[in-house]
C-alpha positions in Angstrom: -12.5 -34.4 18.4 -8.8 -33.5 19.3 -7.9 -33.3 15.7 -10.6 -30.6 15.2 -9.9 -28.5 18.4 -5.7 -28.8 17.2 -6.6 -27.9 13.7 -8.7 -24.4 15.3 -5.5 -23.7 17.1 -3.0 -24.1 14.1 -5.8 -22.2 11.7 -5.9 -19.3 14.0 -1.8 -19.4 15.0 -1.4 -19.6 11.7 -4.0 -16.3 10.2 -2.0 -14.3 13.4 1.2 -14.1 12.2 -0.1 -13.5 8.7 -2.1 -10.1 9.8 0.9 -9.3 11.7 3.5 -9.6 8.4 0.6 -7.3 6.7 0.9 -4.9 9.3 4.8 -4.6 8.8 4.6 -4.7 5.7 2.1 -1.6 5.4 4.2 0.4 8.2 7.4 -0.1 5.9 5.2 1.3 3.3 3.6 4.4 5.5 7.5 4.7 6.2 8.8 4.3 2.8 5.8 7.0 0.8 7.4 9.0 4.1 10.7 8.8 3.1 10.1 9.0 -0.7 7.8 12.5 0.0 5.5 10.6 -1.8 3.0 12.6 -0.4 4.9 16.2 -1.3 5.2 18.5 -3.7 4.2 15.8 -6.6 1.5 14.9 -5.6 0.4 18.4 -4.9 1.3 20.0 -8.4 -0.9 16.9 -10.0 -4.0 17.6 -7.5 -7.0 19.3 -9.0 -7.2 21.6 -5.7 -3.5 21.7 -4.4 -3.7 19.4 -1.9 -1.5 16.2 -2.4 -3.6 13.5 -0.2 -6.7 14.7 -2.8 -5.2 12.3 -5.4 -5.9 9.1 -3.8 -9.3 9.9 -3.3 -10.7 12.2 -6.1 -14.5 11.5 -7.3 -12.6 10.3 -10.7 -9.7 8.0 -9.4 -7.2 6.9 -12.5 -6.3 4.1 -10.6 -9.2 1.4 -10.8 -7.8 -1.8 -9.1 -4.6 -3.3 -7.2 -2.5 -4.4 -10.5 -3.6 -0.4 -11.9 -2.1 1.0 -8.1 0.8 -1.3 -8.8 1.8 0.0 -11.9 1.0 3.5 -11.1 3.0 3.5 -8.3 6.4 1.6 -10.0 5.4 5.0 -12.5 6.2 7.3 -9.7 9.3 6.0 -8.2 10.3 5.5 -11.9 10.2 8.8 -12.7 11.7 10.1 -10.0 14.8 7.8 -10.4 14.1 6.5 -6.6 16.2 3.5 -5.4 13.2 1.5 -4.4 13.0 -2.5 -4.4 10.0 -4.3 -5.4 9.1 -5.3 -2.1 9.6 -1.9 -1.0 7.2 -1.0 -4.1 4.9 -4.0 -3.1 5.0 -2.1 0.5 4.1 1.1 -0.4 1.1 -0.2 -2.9 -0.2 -2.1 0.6 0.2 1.2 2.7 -2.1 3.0 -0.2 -4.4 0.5 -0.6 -5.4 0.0 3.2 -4.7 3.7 3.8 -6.8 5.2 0.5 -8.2 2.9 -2.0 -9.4 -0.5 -0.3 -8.9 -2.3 -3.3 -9.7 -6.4 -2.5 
């Protein structure tokens, strides 16, 4: 019986921290689309009605799933030469996802 009630407590010490690295790891990437105007002037000349936020949820999305938001979004910082790391990219891709596209 003590080994059930100490596995509970490990299981749920355990899935804590793990929702709290996801939450840093999405407010890096709120701060990092921030920082990158990733929500800017872009974004806004490639929306159908001018406004940039539009893109992520348009009736006809071009991103389908989480590898397609992924790849789309090391396509944005490529092209505009930005010195973002692949965590930082993996960060950003989590802020989106949560914030816009709820991909599983």
């Amino acid at each position: 019986m003590w080994f059930h009630k100490a596995l509970i407590l490990t299981l749920i010490a355990t899935s804590g921290s793990a929702w709290a690295g996801e939450g840093e790891t999405v407010a890096l990437g709120r701060r990092l689309l921030a920082e990158n105007d990733c929500n800017g002037a872009c974004h806004q000349k490639h929306a159908p009605d001018g406004v940039a936020l539009n893109l992520y949820t348009r009736p006809n999305p071009k991103v389908k799933d989480l590898p397609g938001l992924h790849k789309q979004v090391e396509r944005c910082v490529s092209s505009l030469s930005a010195p973002v790391a692949p965590d930082e990219i993996d960060a950003m891709v989590a802020a989106l996802n949560q914030d816009y596209y709820k991909f599983k």
